[in-house]
N, C-alpha and C positions, 0 to 999 in steps of 0.2 A: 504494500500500500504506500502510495504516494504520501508526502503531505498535504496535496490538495484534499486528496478526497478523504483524508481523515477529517472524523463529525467532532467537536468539540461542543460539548453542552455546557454552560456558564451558568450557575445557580445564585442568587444574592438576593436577599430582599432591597440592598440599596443599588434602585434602577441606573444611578451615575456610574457605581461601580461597575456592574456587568457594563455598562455600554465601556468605557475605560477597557476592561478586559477582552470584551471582544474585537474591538479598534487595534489594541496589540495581538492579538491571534487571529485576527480574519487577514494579516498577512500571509499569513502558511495554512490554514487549515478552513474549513467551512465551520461558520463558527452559530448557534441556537442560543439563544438567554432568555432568562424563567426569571421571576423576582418573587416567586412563592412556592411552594414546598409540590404545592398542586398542581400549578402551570409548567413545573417541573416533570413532574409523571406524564404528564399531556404530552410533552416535546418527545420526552424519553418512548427510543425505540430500538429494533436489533441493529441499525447504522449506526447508534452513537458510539463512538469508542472509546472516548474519555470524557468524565462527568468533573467538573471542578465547583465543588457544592461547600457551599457553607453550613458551617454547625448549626449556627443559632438564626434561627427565621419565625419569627410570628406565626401561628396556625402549625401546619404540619411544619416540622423543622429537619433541620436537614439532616439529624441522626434517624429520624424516623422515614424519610425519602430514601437515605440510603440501605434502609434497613428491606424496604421494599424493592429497590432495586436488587438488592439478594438475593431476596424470596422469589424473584417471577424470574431469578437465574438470567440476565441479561450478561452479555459477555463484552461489559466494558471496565475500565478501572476506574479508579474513583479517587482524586485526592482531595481531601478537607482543605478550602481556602478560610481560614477563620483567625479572629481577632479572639478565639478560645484558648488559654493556654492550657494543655493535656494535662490529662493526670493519670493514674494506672486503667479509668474507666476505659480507656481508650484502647488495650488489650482489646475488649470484646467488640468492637466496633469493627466493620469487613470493607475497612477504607486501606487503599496501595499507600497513600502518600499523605502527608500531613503539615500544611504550610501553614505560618503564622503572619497574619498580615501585619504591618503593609506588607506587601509585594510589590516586585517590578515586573518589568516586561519581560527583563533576560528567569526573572524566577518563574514566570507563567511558560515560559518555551522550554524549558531546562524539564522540569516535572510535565508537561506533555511529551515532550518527545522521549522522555526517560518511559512515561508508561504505552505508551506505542509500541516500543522496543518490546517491550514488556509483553505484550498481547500477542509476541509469537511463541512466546515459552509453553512449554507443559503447565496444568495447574500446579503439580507441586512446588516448583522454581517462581511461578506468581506467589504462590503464598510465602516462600521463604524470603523474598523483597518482600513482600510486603511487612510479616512481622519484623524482619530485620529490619527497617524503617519505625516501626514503631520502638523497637528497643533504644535504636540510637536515638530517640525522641527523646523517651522517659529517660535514659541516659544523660540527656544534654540537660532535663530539667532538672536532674537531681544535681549534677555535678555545678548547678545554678542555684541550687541548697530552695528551690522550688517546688521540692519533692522527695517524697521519702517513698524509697522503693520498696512493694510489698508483695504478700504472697503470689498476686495474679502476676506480678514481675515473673518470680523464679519460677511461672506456672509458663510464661513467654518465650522463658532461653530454653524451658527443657523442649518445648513445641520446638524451636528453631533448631535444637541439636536432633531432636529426632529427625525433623525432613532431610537436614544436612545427613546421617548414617544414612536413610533410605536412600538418596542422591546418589550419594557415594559407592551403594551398594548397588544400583544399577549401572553408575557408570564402568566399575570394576570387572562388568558382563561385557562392556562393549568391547570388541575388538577397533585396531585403528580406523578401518572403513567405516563401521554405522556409528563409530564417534563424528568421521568427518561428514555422514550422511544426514548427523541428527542437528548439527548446527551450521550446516552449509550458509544456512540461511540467516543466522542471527547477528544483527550489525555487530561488528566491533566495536566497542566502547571507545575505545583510544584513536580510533582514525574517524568513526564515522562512515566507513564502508563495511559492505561484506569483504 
């Protein structure tokens, strides 16, 4: 998939803001904006690819939009744009990425094009970004004495050590060919190309 024709859905109850966000991403991607939790589910379909939803929205809000986006299994990612700062709650919430605004331009293009990338993995390697994302979140809050790390933590890293043995235990099957066969396709991080 091209950058064009990747769908980007902009969620915020403040209509400045989504227009602002979508001004900076409707240069690379086809860009949707919702300014409520409801007009959000409306836009949302199997084209969107990435949802950039805010926490906190009057009416339905936006843990409860993406809570729904789960449950009806849509196959997009999802990163939190919020003025929320996390806390261990955020473990059980089924969001890739987790931004604290403000935000800029280079930060809205950096976390879309990070979970684009993203939408060619297996599910297990999406969930192990994903938690891994959420660690280094609560990480960065605690080591900001913002947070005191708790049980649902050390319930996070054992989740992330498990996918990691299962990963490792599959790739340890592959032979050199269906290793090169299984990532031919997955950009490389460091250049930007396959």
């Amino acid at each position: 998939m091209t950058d064009e024709e990747a769908r980007v859905l902009v969620v915020d109850d403040d209509e400045a803001l989504t227009d602002v966000y979508a001004e900076w991403l409707s240069e690379r991607y086809a860009v949707q904006t919702a300014t409520t939790g409801e007009a959000a589910l409306h836009e949302l379909d199997d084209a969107v690819d990435v949802v950039l939803l805010d926490r906190r929205m009057p009416g339905l809000s936006g843990e409860d939009v993406l809570d729904r986006i789960r449950h009806a299994e849509y196959d997009c990612r999802v990163a939190m744009v919020t003025g929320v700062r996390p806390n261990t709650d955020v473990v059980d919430l089924g969001f890739d990425e987790y931004l604290l605004k403000p935000v800029d331009r280079d930060d809205l293009h950096d976390v879309v094009d990070t979970l684009l990338d993203r939408s060619a993995y297996d599910d297990r390697l999406q969930e192990l970004y994903a938690l891994s994302s959420k660690r280094a979140l609560l990480e960065s809050e605690a080591d900001d004495g913002d947070l005191e790390l708790d049980e649902s933590y050390q319930e996070l890293v054992a989740r992330i050590q498990e996918l990691r043995d299962r990963i490792d235990d599959t790739m340890d099957g592959f032979g050199f060919d269906d290793f090169r066969v299984a990532f031919r396709d997955v950009p490389d991080q460091n250049t930007g190309s396959d």
